[in-house]
C-alpha positions in Angstrom: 0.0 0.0 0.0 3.1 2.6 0.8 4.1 1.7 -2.5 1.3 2.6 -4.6 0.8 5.4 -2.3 4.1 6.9 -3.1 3.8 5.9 -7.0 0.4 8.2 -6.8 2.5 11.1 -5.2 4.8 11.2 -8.1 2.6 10.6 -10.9 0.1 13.5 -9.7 3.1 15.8 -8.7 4.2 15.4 -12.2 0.9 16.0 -13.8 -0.1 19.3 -11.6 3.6 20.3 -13.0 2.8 20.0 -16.3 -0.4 21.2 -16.4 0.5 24.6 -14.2 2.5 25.2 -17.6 -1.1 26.4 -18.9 -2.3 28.6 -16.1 -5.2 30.1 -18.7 -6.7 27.5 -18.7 -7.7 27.3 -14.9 -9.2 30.7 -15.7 -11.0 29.3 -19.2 -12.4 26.6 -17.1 -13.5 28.4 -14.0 -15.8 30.6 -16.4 -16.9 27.6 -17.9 -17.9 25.5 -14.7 -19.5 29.1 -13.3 -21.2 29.4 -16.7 -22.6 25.5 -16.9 -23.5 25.9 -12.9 -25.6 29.2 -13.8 -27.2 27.2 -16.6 -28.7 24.5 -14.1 -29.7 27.1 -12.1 -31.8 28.7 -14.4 -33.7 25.4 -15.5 -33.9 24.6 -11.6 -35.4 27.8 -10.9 -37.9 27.3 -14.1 -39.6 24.6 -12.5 -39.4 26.2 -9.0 -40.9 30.1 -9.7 -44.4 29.5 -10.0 -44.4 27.5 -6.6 -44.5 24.2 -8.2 -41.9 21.4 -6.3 -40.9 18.1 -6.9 -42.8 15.8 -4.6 -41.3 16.1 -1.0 -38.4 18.2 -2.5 -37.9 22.1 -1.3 -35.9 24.1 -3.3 -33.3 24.4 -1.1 -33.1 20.4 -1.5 -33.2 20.7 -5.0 -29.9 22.5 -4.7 -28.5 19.9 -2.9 -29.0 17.3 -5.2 -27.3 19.8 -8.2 -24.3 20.8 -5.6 -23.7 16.9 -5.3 -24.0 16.7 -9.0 -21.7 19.2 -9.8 -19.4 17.7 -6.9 -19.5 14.9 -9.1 -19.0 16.8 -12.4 -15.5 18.0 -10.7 -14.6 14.1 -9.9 -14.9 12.8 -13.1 -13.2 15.9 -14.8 -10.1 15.8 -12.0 -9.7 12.1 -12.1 -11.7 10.2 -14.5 -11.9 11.8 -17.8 -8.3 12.5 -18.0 -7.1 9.3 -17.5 -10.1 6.9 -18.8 -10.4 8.7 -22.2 -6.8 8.0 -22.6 -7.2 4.1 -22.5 -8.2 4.2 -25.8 -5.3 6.1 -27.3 -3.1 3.6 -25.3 -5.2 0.5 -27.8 -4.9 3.0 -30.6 -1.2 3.8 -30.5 0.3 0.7 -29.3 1.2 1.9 -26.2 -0.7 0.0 -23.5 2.2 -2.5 -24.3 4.4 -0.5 -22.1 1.5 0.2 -19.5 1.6 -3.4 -19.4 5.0 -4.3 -19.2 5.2 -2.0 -15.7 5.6 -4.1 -12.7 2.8 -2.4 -11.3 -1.2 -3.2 -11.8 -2.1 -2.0 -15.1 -6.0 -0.9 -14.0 -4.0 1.4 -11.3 -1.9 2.8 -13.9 -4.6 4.0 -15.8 -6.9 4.8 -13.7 -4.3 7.2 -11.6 -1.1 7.9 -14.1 -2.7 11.6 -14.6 -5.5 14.4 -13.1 -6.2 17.5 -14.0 -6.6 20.4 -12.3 -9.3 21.9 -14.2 -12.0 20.2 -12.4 -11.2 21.8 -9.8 -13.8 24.8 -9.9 -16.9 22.5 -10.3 -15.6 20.6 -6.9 -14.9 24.2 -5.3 -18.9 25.7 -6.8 -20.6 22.5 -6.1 -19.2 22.3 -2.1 -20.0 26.0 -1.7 -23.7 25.2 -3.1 -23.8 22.2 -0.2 -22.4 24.5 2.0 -25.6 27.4 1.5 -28.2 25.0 0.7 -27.5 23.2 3.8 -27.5 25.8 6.0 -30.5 27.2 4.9 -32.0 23.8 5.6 -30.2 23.3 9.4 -28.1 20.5 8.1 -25.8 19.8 11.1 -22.4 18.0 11.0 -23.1 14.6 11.6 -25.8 14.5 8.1 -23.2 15.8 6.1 -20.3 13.6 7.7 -23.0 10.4 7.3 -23.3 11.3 3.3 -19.7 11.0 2.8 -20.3 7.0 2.7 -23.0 7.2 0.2 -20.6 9.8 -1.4 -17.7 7.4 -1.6 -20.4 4.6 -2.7 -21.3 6.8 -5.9 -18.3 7.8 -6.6 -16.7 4.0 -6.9 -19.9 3.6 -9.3 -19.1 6.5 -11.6 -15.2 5.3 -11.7 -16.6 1.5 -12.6 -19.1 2.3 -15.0 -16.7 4.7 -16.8 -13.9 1.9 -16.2 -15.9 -0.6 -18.2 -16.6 1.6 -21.1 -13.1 2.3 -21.6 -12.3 -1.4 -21.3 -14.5 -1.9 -24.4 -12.3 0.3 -26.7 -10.0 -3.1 -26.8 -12.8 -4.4 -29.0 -14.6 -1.1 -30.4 -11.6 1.6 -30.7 -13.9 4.4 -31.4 -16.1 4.5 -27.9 -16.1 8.5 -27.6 -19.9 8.2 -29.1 -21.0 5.5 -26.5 -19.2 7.8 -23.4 -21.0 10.7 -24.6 -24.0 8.8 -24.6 -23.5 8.1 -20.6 -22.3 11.4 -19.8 -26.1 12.3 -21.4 -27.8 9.9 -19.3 -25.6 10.3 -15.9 -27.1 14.4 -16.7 -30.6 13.1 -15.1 -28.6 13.7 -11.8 -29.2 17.1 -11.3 -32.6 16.6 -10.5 -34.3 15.0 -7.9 -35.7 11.3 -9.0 -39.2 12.6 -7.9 -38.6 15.0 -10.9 -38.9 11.7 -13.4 -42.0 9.7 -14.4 -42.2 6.2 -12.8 -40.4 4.6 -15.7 -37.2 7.0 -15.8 -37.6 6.3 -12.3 -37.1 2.8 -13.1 -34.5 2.8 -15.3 -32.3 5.3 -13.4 -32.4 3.6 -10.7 -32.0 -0.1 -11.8 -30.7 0.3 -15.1 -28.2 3.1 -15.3 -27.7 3.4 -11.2 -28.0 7.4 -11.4 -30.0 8.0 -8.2 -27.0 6.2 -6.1 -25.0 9.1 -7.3 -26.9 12.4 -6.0 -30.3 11.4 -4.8 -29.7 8.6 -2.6 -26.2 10.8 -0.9 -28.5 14.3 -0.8 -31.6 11.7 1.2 -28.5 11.3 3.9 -27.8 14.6 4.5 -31.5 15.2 5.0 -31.8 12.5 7.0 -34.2 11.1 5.0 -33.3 7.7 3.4 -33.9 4.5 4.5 -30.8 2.2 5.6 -31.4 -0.4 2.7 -30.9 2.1 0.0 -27.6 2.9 1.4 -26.8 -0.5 2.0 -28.0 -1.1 -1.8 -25.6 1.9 -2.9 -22.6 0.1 -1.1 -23.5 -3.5 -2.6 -23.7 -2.2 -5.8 -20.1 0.0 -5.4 -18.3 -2.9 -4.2 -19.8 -5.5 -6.9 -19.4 -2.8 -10.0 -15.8 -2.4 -8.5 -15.1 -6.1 -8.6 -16.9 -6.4 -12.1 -14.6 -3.8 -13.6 -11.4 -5.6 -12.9 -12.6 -8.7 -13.7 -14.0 -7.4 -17.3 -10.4 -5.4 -17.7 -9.0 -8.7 -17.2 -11.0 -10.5 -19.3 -11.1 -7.8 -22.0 -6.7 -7.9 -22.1 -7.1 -11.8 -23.2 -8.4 -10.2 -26.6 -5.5 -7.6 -27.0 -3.2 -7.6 -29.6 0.0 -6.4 -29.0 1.2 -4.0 -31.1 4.7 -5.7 -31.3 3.2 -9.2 -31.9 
């Protein structure tokens, strides 16, 4: 564990390096995560100003579920999308040869070689949107320290799902289509699932597991959900997880190396 620890030092040491080179682009992204933040805003706020809610949902909740959301948006753009979208490169170029010649695990390698700091704003707006929808609702300590767990939960479920996608670009090099298609459907999370129709319901909770990633966390912090869901949420973290590295290793006996 020290090992990888210290591996994960270095390679994010070197990555915040080379990416301070473009200090702009902090800035360029900043206005962009402020601008896509004031756009869900603005469509929240359409279905809130004439006193309509979602069912058992206060505005002020509402926000809670889009500050977790865009906590999220920040994850995946720090950690995920900078190294994930690069796996297929890697099958394109030949280069996951080298990736898996390294005496280290080759899921670890790509899943941590780089980050980038440019998510950084959406983790920064979506904590200080927690931060004023929770007081507003008297959210004390312990709510917000018992949605970490569901937090965690979601966020091993985003990293798998995302994981297993990439995996397929051994098979299918060209996957950007089928990501894009997920990052359209992970989008129902800035709502509420009271906002959907019984059969979105359905299928973003079953299907493609979106309410473990913002509802279920933002029903902790109110104090509202039931102890199976979160015991669901962790279930299906843990067996995503294991799925993940089982279809990486299953997807690697079908990889041609580049030298062979």
């Amino acid at each position: 564990m020290q090992r990888y620890l210290r591996i994960l030092g270095l390679f994010w040491s070197a990555a915040i390096a080379a990416e301070m080179e473009y200090r702009v682009n902090f800035l360029l992204a900043t206005l962009s995560s402020l601008g896509n933040l004031m756009g869900s805003l603005f469509a929240l706020f359409l279905f809130y100003r004439q006193g309509y809610t979602f069912a058992g949902w206060r505005w002020e909740a509402a926000l809670l579920v889009l500050g977790v959301f865009t906590l999220l948006q920040g994850y995946s753009a720090t950690f995920l999308s900078p190294n994930l979208n690069r796996i297929v490169r890697h099958v394109q170029e030949g280069t996951l040869d080298f990736v898996l010649l390294k005496p280290i695990q080759s899921q670890f390698w790509l899943s941590t070689h780089t980050l980038s700091p440019w998510g950084i704003p959406d983790l920064v707006f979506g904590g200080v949107l927690i931060a004023y929808a929770g007081n507003k609702l008297g959210i004390g300590i312990d709510n917000y320290l018992a949605s970490i767990i569901p937090l965690i939960f979601g966020s091993i479920i985003l990293y798998s799902l995302w994981y297993m996608l990439g995996a397929t670009s051994i098979w299918f090099v060209k996957i950007y289509n089928v990501t894009e298609v997920l990052r359209g459907l992970l989008e129902a999370g800035r709502y509420p699932m009271a906002a959907y129709p019984v059969g979105f319901k359905f299928f973003f909770t079953f299907i493609i597991p979106v309410a473990f990633l913002t509802t279920i966390p933002v029903e902790v912090m109110l104090g509202q959900s039931q102890l199976n869901w979160i015991l669901g949420s962790g279930i299906l973290a843990v067996s995503l997880f294991v799925i993940s590295t089982m279809f990486w290793r299953f997807a690697l006996r079908f990889y041609t190396s580049a030298s062979s």
